[in-house]
TORRO-676400 format. One line per field, with one value per residue: residue number from 0; residue in one letter; x, y, z of N, C-alpha, C in turn. Coordinates in steps of 0.05 Angstrom, whole numbers, plus 5000, padded with zeros to 4 digits. Layout:
k NUM,...
r A,...
n_u X,...
n_v Y,...
n_w Z,...
ca_u X,...
ca_v Y,...
ca_w Z,...
c_u X,...
c_v Y,...
c_w Z,...
END
This chain:
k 0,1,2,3,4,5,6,7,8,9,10,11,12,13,14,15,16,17,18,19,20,21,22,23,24,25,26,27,28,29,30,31,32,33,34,35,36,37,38,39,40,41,42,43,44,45,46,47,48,49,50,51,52,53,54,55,56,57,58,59,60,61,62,63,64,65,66,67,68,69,70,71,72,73,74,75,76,77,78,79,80,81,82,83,84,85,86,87,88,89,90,91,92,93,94,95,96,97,98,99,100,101,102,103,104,105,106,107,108,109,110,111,112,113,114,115,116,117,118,119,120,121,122,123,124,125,126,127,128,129,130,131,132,133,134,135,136,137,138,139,140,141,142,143,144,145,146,147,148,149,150,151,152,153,154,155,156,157,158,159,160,161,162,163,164,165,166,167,168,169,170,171,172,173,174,175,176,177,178,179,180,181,182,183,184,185,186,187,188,189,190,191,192,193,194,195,196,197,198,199,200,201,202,203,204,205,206,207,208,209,210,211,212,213,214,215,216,217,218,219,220,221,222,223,224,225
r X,X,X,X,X,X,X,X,X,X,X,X,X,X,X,X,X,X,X,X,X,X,X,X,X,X,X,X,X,X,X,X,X,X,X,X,X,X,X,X,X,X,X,X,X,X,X,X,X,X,X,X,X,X,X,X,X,X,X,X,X,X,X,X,X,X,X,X,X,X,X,X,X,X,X,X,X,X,X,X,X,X,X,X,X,X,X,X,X,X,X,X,X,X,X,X,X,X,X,X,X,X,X,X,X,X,X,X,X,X,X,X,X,X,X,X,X,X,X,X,X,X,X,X,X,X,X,X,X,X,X,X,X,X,X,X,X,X,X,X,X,X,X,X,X,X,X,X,X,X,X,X,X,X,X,X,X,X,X,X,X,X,X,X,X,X,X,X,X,X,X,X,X,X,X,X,X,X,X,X,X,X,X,X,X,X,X,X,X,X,X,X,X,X,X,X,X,X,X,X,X,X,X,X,X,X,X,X,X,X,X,X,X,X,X,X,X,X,X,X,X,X,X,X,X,X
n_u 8472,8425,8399,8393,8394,8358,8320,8289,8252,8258,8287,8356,8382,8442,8478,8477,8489,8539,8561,8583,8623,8664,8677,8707,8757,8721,8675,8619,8570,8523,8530,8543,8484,8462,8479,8459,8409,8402,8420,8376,8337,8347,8341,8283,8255,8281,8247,8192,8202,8210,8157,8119,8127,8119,8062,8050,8064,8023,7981,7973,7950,7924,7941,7939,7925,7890,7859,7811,7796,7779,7822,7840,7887,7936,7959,8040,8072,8091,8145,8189,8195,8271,8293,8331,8386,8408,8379,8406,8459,8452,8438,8481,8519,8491,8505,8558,8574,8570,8613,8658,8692,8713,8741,8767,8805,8836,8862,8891,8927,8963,9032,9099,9177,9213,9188,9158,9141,9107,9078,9028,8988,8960,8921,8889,8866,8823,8774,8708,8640,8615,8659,8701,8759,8764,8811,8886,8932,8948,8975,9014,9031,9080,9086,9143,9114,9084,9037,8986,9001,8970,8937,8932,8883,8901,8895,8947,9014,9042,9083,9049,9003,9002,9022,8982,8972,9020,9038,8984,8998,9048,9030,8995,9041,9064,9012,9007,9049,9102,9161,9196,9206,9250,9272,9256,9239,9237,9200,9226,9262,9292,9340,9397,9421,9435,9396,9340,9301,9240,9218,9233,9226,9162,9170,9196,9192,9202,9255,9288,9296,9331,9308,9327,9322,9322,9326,9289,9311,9323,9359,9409,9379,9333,9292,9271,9311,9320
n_v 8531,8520,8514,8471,8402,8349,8295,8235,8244,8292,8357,8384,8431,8463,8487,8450,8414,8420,8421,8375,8360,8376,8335,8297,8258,8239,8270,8249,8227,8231,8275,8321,8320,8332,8383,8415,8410,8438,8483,8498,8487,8535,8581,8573,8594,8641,8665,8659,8682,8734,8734,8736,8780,8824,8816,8828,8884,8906,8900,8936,8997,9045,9025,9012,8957,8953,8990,8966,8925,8866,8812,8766,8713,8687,8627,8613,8568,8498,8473,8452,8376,8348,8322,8251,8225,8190,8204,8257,8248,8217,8260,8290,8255,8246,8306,8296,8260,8287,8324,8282,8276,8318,8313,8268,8289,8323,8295,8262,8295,8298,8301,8283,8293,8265,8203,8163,8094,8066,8016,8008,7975,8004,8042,8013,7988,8028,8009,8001,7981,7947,7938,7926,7883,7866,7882,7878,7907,7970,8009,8062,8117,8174,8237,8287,8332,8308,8293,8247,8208,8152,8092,8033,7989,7921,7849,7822,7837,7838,7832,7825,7837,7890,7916,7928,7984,7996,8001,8038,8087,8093,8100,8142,8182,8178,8189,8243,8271,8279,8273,8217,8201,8218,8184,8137,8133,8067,8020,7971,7922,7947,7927,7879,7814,7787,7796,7825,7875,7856,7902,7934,7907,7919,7963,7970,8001,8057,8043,8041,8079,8113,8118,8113,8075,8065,8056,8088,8113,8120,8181,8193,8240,8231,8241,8226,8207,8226
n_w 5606,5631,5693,5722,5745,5712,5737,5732,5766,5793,5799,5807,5835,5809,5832,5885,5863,5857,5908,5918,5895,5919,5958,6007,6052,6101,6091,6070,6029,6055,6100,6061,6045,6098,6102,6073,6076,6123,6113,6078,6111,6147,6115,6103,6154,6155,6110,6127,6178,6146,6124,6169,6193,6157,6150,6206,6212,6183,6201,6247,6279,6242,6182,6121,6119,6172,6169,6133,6162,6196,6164,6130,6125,6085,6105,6115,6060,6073,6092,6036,6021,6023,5967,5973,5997,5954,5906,5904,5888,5846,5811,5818,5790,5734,5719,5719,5686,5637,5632,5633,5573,5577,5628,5602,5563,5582,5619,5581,5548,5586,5594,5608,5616,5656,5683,5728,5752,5798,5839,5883,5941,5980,5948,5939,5976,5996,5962,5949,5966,5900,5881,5919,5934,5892,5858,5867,5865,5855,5798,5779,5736,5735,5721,5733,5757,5793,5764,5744,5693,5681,5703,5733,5753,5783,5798,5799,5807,5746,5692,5648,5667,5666,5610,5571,5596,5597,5544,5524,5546,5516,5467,5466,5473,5424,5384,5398,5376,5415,5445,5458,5529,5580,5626,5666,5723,5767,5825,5820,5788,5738,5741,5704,5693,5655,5588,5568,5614,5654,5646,5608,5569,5569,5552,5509,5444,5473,5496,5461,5436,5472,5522,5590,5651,5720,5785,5837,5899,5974,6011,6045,6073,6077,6040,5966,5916,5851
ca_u 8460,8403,8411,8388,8404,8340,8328,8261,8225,8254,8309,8371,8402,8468,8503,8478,8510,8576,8573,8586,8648,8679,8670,8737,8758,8705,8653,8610,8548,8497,8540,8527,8459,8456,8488,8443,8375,8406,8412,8342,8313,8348,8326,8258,8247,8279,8228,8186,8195,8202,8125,8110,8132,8103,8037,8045,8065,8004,7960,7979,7937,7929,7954,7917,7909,7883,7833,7800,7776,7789,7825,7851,7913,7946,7993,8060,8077,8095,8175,8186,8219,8287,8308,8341,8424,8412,8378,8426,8482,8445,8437,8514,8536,8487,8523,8598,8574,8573,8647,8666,8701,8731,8766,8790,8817,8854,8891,8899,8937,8988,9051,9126,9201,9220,9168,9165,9124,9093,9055,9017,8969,8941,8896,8869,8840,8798,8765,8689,8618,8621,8688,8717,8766,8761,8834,8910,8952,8942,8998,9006,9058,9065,9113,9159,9104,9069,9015,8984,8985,8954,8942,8918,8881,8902,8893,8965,9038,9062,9081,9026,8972,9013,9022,8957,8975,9043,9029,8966,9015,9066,9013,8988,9055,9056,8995,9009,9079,9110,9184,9191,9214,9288,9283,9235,9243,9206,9212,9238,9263,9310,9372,9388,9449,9431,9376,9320,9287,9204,9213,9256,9199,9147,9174,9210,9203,9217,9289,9304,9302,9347,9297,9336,9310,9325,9309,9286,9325,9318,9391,9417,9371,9319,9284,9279,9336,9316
ca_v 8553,8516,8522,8446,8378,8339,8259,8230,8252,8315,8369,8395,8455,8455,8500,8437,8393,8430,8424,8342,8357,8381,8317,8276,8240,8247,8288,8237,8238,8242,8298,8345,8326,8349,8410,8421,8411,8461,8512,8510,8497,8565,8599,8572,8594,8668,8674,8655,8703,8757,8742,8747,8819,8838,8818,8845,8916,8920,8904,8959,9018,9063,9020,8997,8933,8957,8998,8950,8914,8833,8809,8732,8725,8659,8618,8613,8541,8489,8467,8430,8357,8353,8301,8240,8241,8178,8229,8284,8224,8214,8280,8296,8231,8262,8327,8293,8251,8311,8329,8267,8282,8342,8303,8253,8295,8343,8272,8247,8316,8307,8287,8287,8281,8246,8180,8146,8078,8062,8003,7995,7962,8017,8054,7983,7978,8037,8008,7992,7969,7920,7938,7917,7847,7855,7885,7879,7922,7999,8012,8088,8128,8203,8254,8305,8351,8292,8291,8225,8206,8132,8072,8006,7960,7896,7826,7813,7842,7824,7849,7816,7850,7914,7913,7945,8006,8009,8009,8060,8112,8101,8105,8171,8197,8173,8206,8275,8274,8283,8262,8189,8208,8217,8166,8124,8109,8037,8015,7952,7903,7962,7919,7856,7801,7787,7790,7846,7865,7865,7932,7940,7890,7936,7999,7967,8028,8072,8042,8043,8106,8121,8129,8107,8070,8059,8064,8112,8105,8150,8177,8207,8267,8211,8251,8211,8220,8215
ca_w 5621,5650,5717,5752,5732,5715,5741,5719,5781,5808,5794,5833,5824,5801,5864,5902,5854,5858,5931,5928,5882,5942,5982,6009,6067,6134,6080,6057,6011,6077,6108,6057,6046,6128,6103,6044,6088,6154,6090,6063,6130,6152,6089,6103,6170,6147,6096,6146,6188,6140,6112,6188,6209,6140,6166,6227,6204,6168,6217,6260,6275,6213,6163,6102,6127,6200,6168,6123,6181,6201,6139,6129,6096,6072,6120,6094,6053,6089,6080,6018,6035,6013,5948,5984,5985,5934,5889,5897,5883,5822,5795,5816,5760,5710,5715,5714,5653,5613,5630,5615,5551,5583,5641,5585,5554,5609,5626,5552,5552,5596,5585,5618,5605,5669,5690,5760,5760,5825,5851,5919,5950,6004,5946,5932,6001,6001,5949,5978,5954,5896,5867,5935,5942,5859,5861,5885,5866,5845,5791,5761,5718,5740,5709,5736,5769,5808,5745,5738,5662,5673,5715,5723,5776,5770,5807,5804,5799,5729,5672,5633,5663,5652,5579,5560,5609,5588,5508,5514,5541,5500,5438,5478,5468,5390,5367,5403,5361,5437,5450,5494,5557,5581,5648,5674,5752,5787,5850,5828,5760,5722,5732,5695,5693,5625,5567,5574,5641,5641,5648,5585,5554,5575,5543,5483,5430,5489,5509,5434,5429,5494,5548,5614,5674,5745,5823,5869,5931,5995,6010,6080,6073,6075,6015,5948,5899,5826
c_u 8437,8408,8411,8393,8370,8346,8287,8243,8226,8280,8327,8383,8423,8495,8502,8502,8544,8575,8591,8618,8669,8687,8709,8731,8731,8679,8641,8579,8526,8513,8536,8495,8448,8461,8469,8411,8380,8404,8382,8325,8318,8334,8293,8247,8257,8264,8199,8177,8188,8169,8113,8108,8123,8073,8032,8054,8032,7978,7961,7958,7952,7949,7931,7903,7891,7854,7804,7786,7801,7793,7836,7867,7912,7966,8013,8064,8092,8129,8177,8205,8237,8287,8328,8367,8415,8409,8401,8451,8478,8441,8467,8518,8517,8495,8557,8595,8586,8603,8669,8690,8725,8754,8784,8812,8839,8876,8895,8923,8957,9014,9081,9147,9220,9189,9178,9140,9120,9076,9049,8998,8945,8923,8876,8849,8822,8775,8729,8665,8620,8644,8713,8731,8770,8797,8853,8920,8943,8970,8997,9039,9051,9092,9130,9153,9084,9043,9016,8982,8967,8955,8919,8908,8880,8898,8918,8987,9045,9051,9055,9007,8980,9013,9000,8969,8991,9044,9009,8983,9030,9048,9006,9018,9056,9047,8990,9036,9095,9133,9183,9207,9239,9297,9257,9244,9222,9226,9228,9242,9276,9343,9360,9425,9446,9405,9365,9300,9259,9216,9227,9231,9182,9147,9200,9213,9208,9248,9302,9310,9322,9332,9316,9323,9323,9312,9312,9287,9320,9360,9399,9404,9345,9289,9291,9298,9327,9339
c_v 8544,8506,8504,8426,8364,8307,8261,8238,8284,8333,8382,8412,8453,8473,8475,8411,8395,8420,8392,8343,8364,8355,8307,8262,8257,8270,8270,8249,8249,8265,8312,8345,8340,8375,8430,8426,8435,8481,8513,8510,8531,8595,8599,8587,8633,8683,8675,8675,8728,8762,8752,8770,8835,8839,8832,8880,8925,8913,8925,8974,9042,9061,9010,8975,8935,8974,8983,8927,8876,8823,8775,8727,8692,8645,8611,8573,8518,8472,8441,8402,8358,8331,8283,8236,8206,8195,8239,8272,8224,8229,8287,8274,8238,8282,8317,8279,8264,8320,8305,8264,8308,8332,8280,8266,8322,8315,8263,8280,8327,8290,8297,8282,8261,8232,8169,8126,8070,8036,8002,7985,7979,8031,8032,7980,7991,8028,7997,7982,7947,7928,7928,7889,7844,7859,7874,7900,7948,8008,8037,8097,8154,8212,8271,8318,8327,8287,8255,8221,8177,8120,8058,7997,7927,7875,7808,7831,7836,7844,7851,7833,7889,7926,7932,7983,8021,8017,8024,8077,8116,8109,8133,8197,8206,8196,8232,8276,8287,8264,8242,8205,8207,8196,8165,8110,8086,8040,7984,7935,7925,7949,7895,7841,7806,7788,7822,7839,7864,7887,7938,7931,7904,7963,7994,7991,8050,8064,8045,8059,8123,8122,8099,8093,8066,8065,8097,8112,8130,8154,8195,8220,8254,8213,8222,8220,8205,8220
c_w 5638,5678,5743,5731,5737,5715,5733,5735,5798,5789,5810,5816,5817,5829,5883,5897,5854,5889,5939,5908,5895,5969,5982,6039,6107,6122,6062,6034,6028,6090,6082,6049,6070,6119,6093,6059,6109,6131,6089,6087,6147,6135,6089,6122,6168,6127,6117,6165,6182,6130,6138,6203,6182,6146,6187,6227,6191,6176,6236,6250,6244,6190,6147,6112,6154,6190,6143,6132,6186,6161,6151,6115,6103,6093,6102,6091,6079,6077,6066,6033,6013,5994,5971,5983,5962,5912,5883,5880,5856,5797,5792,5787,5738,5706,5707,5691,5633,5616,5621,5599,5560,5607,5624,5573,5560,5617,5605,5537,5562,5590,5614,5607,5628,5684,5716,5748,5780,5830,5883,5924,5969,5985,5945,5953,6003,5990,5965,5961,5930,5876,5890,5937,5906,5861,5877,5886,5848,5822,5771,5747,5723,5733,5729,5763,5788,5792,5739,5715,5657,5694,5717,5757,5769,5798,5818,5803,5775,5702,5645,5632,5659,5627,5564,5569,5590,5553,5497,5519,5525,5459,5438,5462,5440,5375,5370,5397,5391,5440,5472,5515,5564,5608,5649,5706,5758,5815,5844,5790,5737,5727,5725,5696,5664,5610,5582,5599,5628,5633,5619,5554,5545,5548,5514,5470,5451,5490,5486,5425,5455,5518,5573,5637,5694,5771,5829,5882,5938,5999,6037,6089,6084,6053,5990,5922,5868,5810
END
């Protein structure tokens, strides 16, 4: 219920903090700080005015203040400076801390009966300050409804560095007594001449229990056909 996020030297409200949870592409952190300062300096300069036409009403002939003679009133404050968008940055990630637990557990929550695995490389690039050049490849698992249930950044392609990914979901499934999955599309390594593919590797107690794999080809429509 308390109503600002405190940092060791100042406090931000929390409507401000919501406003940065809205950010995406071409809305950075200094654009809404611009947004954030044109507010309060509008709000400032309409308080502003209103102390000013209060004064001046009550100087007017045959008003209290007019007959009380030469009075001296207070000029109005002078506009606070705004918290710097590092600040605001900093109070936003002490507010998302605390959820935390609640976005773990909104994606530790989801589940599917048909799986697509995916790798690419284009979320890799956005990547920017010092997490940039650390990555290759972006590799996720999303169900049915386009719901992400996991993924990995890795350094390389292989199944190796997969393994972790692929064996927390399937543990995910496990410990929420949730049925393995009925197909699993990739874009690539679901056929084999002989022996077991990675992919088969990967998802061992899955295939043993029937779950299916193959491609996701485009098909005349040029839509993808699962």
């Amino acid at each position: 219920m308390f109503p600002a996020v405190l940092t060791a030297k100042r406090g931000v409200d929390k409507n401000v903090v919501r406003l940065l949870r809205d950010r995406g592409e071409g809305n950075t952190m200094v654009k809404v700080w611009r947004q954030i300062q044109e507010n309060h300096c509008e709000e400032y300069l309409h308080r502003k005015d209103l102390y000013t036409t209060i004064l001046t009403t009550l100087v007017k002939p045959g008003t209290i203040g007019h007959a009380l003679g030469d009075q001296t009133f207070i000029a109005p404050p002078q506009q606070r400076e705004l918290p710097s968008p590092r600040l605001i940055r900093h109070a936003f990630l002490l507010e998302e801390a605390d959820h935390v637990q609640d976005y773990r557990s909104q994606i530790l929550s989801t589940f599917g009966t048909v799986l697509k695995m995916d790798s690419t490389k284009k979320v890799v690039k956005k990547l920017s300050g010092e997490g940039k050049g650390t990555a290759e490849w972006f590799t996720s698992v999303g169900n049915e409804f386009s719901q992400v249930l996991t993924f990995v950044l890795t350094c390389e392609e292989s199944s190796k560095m997969l393994q972790p990914m692929c064996q927390g979901l399937m543990d995910r499934f496990e410990q929420a007594s949730q049925p393995a999955p009925k197909l699993l599309y990739v874009d690539k390594g679901c056929c084999r001449n002989e022996g077991p593919t990675a992919l088969e590797r990967l998802f061992q107690p899955w295939v043993d229990q029937g779950i299916r794999a193959g491609f996701s080809q485009p098909h005349s429509g040029g839509q993808t056909e699962l």
